[in-house]
Backbone atoms as SQL, in Angstrom:
CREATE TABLE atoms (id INTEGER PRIMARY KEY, chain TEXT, resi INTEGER, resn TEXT, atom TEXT, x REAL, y REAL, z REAL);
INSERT INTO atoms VALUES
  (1, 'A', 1, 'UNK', 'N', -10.193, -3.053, -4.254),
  (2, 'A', 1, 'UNK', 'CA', -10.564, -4.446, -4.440),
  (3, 'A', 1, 'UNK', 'C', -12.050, -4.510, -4.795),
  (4, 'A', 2, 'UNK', 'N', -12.374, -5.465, -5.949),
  (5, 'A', 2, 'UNK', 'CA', -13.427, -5.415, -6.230),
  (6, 'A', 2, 'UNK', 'C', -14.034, -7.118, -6.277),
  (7, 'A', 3, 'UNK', 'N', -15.567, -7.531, -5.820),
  (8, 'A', 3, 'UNK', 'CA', -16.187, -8.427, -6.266),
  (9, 'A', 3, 'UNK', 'C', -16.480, -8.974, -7.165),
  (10, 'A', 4, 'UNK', 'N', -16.525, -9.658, -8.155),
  (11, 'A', 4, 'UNK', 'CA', -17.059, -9.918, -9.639),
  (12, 'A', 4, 'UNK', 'C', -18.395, -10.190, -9.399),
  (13, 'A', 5, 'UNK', 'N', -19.730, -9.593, -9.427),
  (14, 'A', 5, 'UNK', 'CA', -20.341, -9.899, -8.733),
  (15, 'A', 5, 'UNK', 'C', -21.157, -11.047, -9.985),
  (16, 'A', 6, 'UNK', 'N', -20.719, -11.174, -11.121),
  (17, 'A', 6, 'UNK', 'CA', -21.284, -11.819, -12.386),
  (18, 'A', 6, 'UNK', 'C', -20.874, -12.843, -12.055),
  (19, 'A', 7, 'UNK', 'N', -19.749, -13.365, -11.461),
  (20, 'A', 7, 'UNK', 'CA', -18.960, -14.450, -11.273),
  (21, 'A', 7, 'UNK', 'C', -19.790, -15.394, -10.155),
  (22, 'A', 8, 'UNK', 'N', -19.978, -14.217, -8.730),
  (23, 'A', 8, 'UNK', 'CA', -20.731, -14.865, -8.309),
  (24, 'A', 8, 'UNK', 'C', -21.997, -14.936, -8.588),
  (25, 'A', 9, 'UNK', 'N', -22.464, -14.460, -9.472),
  (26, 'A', 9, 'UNK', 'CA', -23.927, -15.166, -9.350),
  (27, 'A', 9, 'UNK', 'C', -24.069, -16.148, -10.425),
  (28, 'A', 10, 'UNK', 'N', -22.895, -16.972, -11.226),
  (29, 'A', 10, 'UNK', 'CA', -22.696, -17.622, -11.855),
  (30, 'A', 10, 'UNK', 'C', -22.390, -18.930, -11.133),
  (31, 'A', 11, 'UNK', 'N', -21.380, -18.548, -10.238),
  (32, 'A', 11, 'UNK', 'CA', -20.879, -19.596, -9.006),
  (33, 'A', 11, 'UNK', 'C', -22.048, -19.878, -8.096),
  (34, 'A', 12, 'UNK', 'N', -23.283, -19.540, -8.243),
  (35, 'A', 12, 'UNK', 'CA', -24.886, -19.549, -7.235),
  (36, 'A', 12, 'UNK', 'C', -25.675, -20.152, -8.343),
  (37, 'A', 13, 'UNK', 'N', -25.628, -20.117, -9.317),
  (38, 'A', 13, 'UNK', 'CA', -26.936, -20.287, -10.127),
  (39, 'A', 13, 'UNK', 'C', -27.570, -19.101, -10.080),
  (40, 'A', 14, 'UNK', 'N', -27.190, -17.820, -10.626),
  (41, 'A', 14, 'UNK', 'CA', -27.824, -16.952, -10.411),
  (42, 'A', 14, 'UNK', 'C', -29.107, -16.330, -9.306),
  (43, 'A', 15, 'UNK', 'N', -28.713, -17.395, -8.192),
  (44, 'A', 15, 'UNK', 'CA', -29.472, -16.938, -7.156),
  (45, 'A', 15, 'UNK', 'C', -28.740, -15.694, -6.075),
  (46, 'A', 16, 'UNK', 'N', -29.533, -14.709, -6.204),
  (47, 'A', 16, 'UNK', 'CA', -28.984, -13.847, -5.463),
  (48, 'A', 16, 'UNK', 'C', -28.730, -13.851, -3.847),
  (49, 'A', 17, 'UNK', 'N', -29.943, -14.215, -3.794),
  (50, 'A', 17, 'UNK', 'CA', -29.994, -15.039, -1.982),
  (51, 'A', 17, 'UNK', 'C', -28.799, -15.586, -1.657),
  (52, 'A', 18, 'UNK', 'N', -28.370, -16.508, -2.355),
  (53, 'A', 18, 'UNK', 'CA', -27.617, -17.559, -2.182),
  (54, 'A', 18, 'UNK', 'C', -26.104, -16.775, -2.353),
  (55, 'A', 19, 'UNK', 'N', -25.877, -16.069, -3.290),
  (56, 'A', 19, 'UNK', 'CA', -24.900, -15.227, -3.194),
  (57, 'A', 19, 'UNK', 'C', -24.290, -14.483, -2.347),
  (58, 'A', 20, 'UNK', 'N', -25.404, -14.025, -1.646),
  (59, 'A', 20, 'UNK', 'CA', -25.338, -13.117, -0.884),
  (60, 'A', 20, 'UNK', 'C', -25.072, -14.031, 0.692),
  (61, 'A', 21, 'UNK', 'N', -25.487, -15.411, 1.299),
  (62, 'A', 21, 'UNK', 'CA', -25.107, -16.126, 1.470),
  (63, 'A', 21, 'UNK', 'C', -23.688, -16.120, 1.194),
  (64, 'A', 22, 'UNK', 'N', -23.101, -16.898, 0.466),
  (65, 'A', 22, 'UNK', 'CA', -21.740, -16.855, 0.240),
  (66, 'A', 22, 'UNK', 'C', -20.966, -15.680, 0.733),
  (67, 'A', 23, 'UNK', 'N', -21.421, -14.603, 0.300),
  (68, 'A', 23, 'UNK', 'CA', -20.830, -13.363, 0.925),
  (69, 'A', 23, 'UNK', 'C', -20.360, -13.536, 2.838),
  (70, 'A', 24, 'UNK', 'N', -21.821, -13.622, 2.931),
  (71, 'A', 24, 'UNK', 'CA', -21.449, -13.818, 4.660),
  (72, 'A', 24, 'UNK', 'C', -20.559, -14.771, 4.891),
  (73, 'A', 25, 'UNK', 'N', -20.243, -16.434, 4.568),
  (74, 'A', 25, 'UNK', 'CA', -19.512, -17.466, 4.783),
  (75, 'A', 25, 'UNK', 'C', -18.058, -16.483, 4.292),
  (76, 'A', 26, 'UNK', 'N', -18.196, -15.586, 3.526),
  (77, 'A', 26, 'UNK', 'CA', -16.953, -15.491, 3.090),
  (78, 'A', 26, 'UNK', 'C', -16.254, -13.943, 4.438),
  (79, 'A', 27, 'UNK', 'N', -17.077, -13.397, 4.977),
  (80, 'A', 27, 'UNK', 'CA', -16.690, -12.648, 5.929),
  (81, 'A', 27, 'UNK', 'C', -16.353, -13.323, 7.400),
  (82, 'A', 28, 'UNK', 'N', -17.240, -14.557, 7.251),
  (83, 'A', 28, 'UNK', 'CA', -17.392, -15.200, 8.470),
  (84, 'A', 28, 'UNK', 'C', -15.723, -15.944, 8.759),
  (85, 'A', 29, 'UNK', 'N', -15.403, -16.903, 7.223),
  (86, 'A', 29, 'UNK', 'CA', -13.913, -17.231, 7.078),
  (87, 'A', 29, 'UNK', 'C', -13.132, -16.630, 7.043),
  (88, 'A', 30, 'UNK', 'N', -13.320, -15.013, 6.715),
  (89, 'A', 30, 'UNK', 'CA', -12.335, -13.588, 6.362),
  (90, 'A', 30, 'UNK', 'C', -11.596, -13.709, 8.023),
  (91, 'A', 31, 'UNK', 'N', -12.528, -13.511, 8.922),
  (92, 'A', 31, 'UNK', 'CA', -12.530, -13.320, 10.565),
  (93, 'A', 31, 'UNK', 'C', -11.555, -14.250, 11.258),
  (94, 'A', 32, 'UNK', 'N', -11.627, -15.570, 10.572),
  (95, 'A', 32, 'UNK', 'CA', -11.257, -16.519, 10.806),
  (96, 'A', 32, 'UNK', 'C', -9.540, -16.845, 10.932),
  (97, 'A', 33, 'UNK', 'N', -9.582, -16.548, 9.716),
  (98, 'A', 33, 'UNK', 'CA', -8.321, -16.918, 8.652),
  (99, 'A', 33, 'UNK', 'C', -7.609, -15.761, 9.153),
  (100, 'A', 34, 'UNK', 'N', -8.273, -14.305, 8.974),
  (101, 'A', 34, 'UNK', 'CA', -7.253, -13.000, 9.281),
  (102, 'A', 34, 'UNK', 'C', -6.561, -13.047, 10.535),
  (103, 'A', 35, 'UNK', 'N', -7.102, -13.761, 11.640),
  (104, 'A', 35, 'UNK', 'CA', -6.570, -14.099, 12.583),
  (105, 'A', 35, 'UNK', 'C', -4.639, -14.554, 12.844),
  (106, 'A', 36, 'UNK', 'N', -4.995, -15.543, 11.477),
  (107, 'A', 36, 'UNK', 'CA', -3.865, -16.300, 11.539),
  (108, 'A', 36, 'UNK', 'C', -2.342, -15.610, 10.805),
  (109, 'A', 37, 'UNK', 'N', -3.040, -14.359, 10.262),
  (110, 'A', 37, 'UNK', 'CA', -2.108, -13.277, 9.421),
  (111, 'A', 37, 'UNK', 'C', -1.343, -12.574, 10.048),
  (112, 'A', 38, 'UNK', 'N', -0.455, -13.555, 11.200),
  (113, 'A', 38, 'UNK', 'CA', 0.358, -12.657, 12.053),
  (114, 'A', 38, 'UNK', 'C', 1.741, -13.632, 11.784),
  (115, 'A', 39, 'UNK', 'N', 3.114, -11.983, 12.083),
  (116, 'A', 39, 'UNK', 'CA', 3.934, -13.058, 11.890),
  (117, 'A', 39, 'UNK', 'C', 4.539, -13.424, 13.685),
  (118, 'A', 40, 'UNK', 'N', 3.464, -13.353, 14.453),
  (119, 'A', 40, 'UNK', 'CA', 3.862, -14.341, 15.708),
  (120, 'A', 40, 'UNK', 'C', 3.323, -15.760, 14.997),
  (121, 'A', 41, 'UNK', 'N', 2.844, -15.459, 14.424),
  (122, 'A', 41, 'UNK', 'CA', 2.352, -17.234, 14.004),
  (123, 'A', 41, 'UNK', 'C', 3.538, -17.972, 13.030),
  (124, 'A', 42, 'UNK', 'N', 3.763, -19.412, 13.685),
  (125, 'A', 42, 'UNK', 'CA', 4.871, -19.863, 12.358),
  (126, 'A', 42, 'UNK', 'C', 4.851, -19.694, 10.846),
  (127, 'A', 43, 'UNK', 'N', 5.401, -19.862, 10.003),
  (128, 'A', 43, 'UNK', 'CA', 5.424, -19.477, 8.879),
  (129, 'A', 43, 'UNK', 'C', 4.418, -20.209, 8.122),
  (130, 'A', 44, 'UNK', 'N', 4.665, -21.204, 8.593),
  (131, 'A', 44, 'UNK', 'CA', 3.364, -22.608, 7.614),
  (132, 'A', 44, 'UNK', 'C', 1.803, -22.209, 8.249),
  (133, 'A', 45, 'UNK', 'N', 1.874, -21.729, 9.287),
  (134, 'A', 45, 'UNK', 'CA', 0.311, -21.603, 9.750),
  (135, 'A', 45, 'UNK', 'C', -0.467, -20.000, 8.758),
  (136, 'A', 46, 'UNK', 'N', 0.843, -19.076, 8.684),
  (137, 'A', 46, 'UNK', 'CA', -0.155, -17.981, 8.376),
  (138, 'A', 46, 'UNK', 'C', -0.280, -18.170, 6.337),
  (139, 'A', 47, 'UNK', 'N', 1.259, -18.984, 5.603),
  (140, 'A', 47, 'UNK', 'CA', 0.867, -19.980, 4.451),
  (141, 'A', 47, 'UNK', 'C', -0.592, -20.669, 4.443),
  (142, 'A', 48, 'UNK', 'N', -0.996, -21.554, 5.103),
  (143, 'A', 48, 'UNK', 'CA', -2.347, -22.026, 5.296),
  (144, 'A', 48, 'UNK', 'C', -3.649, -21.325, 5.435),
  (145, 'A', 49, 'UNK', 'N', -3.118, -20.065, 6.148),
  (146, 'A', 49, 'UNK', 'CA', -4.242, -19.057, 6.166),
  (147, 'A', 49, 'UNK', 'C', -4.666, -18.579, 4.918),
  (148, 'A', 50, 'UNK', 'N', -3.491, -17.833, 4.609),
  (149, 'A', 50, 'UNK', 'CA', -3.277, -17.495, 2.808),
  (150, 'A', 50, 'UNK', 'C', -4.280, -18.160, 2.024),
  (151, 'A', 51, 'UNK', 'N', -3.614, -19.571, 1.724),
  (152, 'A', 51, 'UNK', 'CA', -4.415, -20.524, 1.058),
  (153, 'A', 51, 'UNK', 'C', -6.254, -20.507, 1.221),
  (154, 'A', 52, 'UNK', 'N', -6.028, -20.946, 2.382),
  (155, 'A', 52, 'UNK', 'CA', -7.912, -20.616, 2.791),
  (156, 'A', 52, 'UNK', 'C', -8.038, -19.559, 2.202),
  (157, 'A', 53, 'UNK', 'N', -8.132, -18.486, 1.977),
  (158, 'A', 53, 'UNK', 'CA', -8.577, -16.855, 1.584),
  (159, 'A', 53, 'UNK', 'C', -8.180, -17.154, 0.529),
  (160, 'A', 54, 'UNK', 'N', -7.934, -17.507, -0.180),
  (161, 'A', 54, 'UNK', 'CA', -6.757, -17.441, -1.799),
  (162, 'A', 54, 'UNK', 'C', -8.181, -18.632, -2.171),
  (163, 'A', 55, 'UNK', 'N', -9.049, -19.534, -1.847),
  (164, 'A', 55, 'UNK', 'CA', -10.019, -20.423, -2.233),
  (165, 'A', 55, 'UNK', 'C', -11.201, -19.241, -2.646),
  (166, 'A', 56, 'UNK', 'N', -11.223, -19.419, -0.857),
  (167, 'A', 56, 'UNK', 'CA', -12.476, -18.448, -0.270),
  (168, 'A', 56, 'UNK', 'C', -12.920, -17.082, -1.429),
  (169, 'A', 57, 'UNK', 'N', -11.944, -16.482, -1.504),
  (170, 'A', 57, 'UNK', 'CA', -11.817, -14.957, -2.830),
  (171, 'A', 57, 'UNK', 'C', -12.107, -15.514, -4.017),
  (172, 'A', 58, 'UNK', 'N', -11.542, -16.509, -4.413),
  (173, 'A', 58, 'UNK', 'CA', -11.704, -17.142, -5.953),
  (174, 'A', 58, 'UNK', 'C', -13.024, -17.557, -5.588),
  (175, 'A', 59, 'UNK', 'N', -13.824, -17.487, -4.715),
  (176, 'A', 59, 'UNK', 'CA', -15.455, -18.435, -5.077),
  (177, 'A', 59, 'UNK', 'C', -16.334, -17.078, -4.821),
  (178, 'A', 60, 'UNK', 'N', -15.724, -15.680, -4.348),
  (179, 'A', 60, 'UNK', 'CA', -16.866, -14.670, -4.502),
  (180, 'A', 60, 'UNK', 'C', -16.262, -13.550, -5.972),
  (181, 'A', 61, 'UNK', 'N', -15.119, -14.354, -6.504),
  (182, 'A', 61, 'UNK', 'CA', -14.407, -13.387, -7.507),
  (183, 'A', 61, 'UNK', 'C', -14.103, -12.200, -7.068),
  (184, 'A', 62, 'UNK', 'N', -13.258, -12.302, -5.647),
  (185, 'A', 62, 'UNK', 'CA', -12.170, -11.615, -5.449),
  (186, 'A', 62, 'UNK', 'C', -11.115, -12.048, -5.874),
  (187, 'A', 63, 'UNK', 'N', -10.849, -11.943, -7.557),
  (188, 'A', 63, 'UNK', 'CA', -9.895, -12.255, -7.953),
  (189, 'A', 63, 'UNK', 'C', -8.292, -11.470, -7.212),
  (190, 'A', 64, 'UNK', 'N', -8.567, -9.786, -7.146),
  (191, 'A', 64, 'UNK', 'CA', -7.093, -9.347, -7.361),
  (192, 'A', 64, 'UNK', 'C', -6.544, -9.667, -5.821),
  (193, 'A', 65, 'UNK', 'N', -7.917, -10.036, -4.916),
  (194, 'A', 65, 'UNK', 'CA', -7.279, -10.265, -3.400),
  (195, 'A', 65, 'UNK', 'C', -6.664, -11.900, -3.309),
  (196, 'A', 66, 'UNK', 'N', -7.516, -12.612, -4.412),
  (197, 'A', 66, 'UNK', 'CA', -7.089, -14.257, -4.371),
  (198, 'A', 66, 'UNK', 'C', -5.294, -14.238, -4.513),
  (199, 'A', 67, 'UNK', 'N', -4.979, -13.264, -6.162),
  (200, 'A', 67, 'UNK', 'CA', -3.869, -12.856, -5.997),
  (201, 'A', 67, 'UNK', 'C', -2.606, -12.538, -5.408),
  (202, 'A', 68, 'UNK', 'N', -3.559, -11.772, -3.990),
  (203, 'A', 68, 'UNK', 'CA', -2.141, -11.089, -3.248),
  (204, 'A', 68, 'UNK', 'C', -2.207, -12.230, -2.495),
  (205, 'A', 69, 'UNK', 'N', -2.988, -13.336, -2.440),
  (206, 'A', 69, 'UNK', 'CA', -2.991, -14.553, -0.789),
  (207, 'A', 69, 'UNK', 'C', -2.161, -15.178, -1.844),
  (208, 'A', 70, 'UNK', 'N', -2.115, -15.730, -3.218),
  (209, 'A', 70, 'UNK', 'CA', -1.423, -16.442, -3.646),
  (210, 'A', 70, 'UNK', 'C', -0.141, -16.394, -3.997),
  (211, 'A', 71, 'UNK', 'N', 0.321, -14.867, -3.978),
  (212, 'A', 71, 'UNK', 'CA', 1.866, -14.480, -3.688),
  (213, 'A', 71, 'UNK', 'C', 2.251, -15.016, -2.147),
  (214, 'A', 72, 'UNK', 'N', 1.219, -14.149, -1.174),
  (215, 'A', 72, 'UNK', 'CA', 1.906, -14.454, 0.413),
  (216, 'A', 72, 'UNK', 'C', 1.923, -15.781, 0.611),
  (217, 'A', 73, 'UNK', 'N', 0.820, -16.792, -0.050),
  (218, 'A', 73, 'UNK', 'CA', 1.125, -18.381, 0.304),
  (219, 'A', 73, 'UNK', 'C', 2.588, -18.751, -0.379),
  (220, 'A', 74, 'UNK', 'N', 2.811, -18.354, -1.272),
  (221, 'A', 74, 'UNK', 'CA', 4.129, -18.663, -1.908),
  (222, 'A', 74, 'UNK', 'C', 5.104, -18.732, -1.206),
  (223, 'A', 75, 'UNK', 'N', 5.062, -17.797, -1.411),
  (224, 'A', 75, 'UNK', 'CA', 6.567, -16.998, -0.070),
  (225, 'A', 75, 'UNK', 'C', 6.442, -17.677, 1.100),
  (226, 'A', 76, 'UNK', 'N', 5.305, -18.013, 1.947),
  (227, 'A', 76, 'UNK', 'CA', 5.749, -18.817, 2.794),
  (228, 'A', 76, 'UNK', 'C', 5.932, -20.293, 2.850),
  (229, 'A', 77, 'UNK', 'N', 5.674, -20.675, 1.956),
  (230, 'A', 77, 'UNK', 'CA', 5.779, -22.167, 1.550),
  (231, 'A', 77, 'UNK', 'C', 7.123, -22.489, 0.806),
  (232, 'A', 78, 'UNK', 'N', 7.554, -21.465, 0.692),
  (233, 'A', 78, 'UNK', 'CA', 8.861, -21.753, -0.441),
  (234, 'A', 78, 'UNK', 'C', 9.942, -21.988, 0.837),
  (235, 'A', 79, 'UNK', 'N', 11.154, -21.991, 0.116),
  (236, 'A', 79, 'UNK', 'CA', 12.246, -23.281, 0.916),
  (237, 'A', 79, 'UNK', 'C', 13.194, -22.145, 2.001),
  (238, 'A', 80, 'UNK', 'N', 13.195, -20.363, 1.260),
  (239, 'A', 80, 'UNK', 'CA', 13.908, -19.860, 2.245),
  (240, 'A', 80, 'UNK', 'C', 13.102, -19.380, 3.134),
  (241, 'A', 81, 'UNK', 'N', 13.498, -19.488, 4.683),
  (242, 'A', 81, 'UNK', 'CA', 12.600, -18.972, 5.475),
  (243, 'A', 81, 'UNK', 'C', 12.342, -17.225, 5.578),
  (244, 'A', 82, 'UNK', 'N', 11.167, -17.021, 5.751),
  (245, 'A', 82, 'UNK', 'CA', 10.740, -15.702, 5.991),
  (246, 'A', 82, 'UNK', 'C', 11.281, -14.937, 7.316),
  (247, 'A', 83, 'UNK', 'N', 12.127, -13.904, 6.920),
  (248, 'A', 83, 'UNK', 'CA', 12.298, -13.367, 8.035),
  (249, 'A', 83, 'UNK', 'C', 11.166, -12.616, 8.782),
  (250, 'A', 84, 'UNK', 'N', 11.266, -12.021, 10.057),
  (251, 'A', 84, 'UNK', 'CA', 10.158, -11.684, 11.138),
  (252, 'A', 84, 'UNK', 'C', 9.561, -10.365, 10.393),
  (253, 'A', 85, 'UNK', 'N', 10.614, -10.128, 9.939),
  (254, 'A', 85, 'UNK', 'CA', 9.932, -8.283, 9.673),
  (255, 'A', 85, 'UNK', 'C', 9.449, -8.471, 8.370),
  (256, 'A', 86, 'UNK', 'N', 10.169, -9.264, 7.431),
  (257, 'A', 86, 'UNK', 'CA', 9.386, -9.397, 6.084),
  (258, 'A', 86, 'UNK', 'C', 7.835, -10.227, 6.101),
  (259, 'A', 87, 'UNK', 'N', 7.950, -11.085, 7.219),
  (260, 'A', 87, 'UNK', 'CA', 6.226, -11.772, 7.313),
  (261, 'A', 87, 'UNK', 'C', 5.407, -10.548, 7.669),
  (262, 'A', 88, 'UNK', 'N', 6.024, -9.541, 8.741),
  (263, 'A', 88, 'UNK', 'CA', 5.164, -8.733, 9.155),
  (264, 'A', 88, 'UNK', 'C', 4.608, -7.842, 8.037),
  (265, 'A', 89, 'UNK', 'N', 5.648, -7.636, 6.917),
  (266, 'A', 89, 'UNK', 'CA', 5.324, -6.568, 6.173),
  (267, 'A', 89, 'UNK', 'C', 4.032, -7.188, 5.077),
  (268, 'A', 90, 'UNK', 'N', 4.625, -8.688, 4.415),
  (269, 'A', 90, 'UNK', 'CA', 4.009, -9.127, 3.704),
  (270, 'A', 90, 'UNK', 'C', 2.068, -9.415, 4.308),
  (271, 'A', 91, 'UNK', 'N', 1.937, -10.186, 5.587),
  (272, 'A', 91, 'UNK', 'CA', 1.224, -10.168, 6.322),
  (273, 'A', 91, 'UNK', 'C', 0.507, -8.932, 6.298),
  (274, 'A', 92, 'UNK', 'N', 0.736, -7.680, 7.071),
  (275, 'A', 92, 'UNK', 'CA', 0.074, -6.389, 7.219),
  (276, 'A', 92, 'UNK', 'C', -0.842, -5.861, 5.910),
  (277, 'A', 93, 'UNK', 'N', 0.194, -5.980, 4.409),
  (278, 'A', 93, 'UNK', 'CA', -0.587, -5.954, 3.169),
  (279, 'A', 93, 'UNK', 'C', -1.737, -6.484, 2.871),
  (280, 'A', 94, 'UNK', 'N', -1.492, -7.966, 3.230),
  (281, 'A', 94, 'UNK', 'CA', -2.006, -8.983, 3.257),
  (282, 'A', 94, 'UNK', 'C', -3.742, -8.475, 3.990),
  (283, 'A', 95, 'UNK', 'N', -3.349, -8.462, 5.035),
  (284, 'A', 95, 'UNK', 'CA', -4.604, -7.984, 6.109),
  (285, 'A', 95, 'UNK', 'C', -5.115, -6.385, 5.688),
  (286, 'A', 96, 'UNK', 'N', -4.440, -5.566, 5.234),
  (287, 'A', 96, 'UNK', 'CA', -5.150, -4.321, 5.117),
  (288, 'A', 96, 'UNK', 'C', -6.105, -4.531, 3.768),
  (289, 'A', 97, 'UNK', 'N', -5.457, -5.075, 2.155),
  (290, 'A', 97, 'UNK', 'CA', -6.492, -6.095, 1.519),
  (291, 'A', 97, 'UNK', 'C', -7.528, -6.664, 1.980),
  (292, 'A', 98, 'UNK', 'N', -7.818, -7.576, 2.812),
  (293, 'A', 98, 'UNK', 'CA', -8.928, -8.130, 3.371),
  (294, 'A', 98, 'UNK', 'C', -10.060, -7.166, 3.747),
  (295, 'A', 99, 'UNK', 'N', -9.308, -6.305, 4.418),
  (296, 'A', 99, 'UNK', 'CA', -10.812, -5.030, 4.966),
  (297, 'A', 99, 'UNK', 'C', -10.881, -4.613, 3.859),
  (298, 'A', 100, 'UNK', 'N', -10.439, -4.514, 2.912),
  (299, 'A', 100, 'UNK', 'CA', -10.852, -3.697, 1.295),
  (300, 'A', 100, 'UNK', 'C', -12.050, -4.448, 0.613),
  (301, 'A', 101, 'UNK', 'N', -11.373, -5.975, 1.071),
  (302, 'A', 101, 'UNK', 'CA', -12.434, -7.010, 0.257),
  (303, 'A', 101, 'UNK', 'C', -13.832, -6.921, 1.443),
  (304, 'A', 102, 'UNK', 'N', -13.713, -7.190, 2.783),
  (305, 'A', 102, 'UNK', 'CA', -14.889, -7.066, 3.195),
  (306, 'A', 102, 'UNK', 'C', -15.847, -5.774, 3.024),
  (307, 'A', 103, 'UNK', 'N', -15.246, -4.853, 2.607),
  (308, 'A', 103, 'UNK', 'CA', -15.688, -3.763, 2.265),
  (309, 'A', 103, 'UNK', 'C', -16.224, -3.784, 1.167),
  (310, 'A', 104, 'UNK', 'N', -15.617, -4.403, -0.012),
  (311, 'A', 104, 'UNK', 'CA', -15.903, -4.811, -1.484),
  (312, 'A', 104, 'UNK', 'C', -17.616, -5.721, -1.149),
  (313, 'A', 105, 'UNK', 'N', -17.733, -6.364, -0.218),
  (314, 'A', 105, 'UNK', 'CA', -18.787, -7.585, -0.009),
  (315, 'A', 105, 'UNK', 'C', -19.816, -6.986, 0.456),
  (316, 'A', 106, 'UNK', 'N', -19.922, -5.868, 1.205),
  (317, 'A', 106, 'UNK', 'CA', -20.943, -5.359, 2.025),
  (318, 'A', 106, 'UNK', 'C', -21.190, -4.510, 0.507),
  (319, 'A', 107, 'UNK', 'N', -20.521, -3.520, -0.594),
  (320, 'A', 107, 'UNK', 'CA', -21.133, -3.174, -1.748),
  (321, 'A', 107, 'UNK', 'C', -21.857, -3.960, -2.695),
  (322, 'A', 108, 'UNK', 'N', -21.537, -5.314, -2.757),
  (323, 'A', 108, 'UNK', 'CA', -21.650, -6.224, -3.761),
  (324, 'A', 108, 'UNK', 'C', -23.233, -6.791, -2.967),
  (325, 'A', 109, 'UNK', 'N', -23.135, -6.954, -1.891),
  (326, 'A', 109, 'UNK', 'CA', -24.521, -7.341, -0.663),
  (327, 'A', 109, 'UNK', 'C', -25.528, -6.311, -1.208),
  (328, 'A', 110, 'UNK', 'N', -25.017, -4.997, -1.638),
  (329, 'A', 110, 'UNK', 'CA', -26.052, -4.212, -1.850),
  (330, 'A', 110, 'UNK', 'C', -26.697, -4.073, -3.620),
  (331, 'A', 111, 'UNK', 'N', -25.424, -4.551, -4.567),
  (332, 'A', 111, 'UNK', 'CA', -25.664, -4.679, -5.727),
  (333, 'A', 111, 'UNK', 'C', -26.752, -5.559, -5.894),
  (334, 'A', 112, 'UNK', 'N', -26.663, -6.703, -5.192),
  (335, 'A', 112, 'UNK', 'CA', -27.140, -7.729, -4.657),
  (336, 'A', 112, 'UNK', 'C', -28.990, -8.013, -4.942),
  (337, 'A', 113, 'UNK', 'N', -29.232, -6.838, -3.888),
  (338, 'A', 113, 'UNK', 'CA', -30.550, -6.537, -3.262),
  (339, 'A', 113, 'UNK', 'C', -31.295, -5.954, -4.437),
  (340, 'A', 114, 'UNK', 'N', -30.907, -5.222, -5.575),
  (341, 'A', 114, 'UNK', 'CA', -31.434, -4.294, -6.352),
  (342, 'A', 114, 'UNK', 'C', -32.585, -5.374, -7.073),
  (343, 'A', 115, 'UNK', 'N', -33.634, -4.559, -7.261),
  (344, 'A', 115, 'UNK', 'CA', -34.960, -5.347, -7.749),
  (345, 'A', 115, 'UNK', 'C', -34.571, -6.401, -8.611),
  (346, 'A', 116, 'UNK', 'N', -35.612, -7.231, -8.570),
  (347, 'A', 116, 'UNK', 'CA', -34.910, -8.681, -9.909),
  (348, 'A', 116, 'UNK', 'C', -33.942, -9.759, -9.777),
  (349, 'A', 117, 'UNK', 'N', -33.297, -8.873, -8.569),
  (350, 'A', 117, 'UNK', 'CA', -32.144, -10.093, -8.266),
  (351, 'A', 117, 'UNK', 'C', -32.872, -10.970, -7.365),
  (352, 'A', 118, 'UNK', 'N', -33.130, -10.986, -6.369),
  (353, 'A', 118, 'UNK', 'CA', -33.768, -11.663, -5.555),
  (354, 'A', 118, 'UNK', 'C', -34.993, -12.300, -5.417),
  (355, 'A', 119, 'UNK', 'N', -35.408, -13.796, -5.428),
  (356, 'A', 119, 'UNK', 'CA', -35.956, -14.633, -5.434),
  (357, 'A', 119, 'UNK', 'C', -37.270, -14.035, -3.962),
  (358, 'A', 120, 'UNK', 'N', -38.465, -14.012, -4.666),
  (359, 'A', 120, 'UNK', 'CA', -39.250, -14.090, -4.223),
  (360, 'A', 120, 'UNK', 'C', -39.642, -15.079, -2.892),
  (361, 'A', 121, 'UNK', 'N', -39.818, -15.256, -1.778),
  (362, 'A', 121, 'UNK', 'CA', -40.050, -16.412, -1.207),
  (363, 'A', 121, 'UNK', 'C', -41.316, -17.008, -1.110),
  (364, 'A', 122, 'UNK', 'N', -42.070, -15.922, -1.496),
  (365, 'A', 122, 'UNK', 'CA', -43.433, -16.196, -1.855),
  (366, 'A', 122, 'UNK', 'C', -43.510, -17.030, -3.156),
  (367, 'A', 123, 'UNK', 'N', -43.012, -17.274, -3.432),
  (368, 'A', 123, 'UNK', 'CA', -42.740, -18.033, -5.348),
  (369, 'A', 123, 'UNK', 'C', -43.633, -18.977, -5.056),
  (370, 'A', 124, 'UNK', 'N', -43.530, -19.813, -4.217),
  (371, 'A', 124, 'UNK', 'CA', -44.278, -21.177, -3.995),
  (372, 'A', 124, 'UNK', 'C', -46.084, -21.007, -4.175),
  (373, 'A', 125, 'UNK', 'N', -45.911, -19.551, -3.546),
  (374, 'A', 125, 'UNK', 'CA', -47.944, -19.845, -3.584),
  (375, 'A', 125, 'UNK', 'C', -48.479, -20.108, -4.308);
C-alpha cells in the first residue's frame, strides 16, 4: 500500500506541515475506526467503519486501501447478510491493509521532511 504523496500535498496546498498533519488525523481515525473491524460488531457498524477509512484514505491518497474499505462497505451494506466467518475473513484483510497503510504514512511522514518541503516557521521575520 502506497500514499500518493503528490495528491496529498495537492489536497494541503502544498504545505508539507499540513500534510503531514493530515497524516497523523489519519492514524489517529485509523485507531479509531480499526476498532470497529470486528465481526463481533453488527454488520452495519463495521460497514460504517469501512466508510470512515474509505473517506479518510481518499484524502491522504490511499487510493488502493480506499478500495479494499469500498468493497468491505459494500458487502456489508448490501441486502444479503454477512455470514460470521465471511465478516471475519473480509474484516481481518481489511485490518491487516490498514497496518500496511499506517506503515505507508510513517514513509510518506518521512518523504515529507526532505529539504524544501517544509515551511520555514521563521518565514515571518
Amino acid at each position: 500500500m502506497q500514499i500518493d504523496t503528490d495528491h496529498l500535498l495537492h489536497m494541503t496546498g502544498g504545505d508539507a506541515n499540513l500534510a503531514d498533519e493530515v497524516l497523523d488525523i489519519f492514524r489517529s481515525q485509523a485507531e479509531t475506526w480499526g476498532r470497529m473491524l470486528t465481526a463481533d460488531n453488527d454488520q452495519k457498524e463495521w460497514a460504517d467503519a469501512a466508510h470512515a477509512l474509505k473517506g479518510a484514505a481518499l484524502s491522504i491518497g490511499a487510493h488502493e486501501f480506499a478500495e479494499a474499505c469500498a468493497l468491505v462497505e459494500t458487502r456489508g451494506r448490501g441486502e444479503v447478510p454477512v455470514s460470521r466467518v465471511e465478516a471475519a475473513a473480509l474484516l481481518s484483510s481489511l485490518k491487516d491493509g490498514l497496518v500496511h497503510v499506517i506503515e505507508a504514512c510513517a514513509r510518506a511522514s518521512y518523504v515529507l521532511s526532505k529539504p524544501g518541503l517544509r515551511r520555514s516557521n521563521d518565514s515571518n521575520s
